[in-house]
N, C-alpha and C positions, 0 to 999 in steps of 0.2 A: 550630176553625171550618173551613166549607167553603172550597175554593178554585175561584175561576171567573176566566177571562179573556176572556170575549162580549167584543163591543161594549158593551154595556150595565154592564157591571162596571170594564169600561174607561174608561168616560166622565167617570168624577170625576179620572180623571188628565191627559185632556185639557180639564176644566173648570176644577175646585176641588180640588186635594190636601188629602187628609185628613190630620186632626191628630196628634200623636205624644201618647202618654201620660207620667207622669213615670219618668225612666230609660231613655226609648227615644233619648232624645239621645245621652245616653252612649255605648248600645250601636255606633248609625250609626257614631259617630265612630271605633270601635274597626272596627268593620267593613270602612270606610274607611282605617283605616290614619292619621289625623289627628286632630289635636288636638282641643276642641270650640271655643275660639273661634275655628279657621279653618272647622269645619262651620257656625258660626253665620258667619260673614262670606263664606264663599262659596254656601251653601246654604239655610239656613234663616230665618224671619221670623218674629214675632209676631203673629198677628190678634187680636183684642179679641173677647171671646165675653160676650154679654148675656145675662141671664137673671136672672129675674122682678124684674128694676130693679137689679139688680148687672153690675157690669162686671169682669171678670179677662182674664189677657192667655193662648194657648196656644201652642205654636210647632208651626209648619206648614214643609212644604217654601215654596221660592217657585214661585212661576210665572212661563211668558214671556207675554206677550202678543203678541207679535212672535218670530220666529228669536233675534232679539238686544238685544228691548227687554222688561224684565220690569214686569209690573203692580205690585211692590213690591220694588225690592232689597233682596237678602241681606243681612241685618246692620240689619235696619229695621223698626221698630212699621208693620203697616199703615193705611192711612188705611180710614175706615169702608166707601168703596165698594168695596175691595179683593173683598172677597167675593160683590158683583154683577158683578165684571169677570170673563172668563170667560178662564185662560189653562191653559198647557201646567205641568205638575209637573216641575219642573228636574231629577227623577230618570227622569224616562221618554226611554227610548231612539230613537232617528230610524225602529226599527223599531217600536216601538211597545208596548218591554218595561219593563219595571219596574227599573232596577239595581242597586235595593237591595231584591229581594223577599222576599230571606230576613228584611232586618229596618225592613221596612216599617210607614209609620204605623198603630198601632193602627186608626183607623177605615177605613182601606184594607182590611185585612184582617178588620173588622168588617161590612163594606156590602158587598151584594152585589146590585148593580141591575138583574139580571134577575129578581130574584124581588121587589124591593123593600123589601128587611130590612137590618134593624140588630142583629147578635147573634143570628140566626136568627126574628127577632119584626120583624110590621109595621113597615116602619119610620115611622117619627115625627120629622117635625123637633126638636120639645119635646124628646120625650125624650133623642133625641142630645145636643142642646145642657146639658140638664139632667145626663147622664152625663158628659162634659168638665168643665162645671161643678164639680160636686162633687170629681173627682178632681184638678182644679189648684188649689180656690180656696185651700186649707194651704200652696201649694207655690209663689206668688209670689217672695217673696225668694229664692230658687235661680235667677231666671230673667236675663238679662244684663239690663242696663239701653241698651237701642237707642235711639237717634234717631229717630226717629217721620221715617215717609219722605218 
């Protein structure tokens, strides 16, 4: 896949961090240098992804919404407005880089919002959501059991 870092390409990391596929947990945390239940308790979160009347859970970086207040802590199921709330991806840098871009979430590096694609094709909310979908819904039981925030 292409790589761009506009504004525009940018924007989902100071909005909505994209989601990790199955395995790309693992890899972060090797990346990191740490364990995965300390990447899931200082990093990472749960949002609930719906689709076509099914509900499954994916993990997501977190975000802040504040310097020092996050829309969902680390180590926590998000609550449903999580994804209308608009925060910062707890991996992007004060300058405004990525610090894990070599193994960043799959739809980070799937979206590219100056052109408006997903996977090099229009992008489509459905079909985003419909691709996650499919790839987590086998892959629930692998996922920690969090406290809904």
């Amino acid at each position: 896949m292409e790589s761009c870092s506009c504004d525009a390409c940018t924007s989902a990391c100071r909005t909505d961090p994209g989601r990790f596929l199955p395995g790309e947990v693992e890899r972060l945390a090797d990346f990191l240098k740490i364990n995965v239940e300390q990447l899931w308790r200082d990093y990472l979160i749960l949002k609930r992804l719906q689709h076509k009347g099914s509900s499954i859970w994916v993990p997501a970086p977190a975000k802040f919404k504040t310097r020092f207040r996050y829309v969902t802590l680390p180590g926590h199921r998000a609550r449903d407005y999580h994804d209308t709330e608009k925060g910062t991806c707890v991996f992007l840098s004060e300058q405004g880089l990525c610090t894990i871009h070599a193994v960043k979430p799959y739809e980070c590096g799937a979206y590219m919002g100056c052109r408006h694609t997903f996977q090099g094709r229009p992008y489509k909310a459905s079909v985003v959501e419909s691709y996650f979908f499919h790839h987590w819904q086998g892959h629930q039981n692998g996922l920690p059991d969090l406290p809904q925030a």
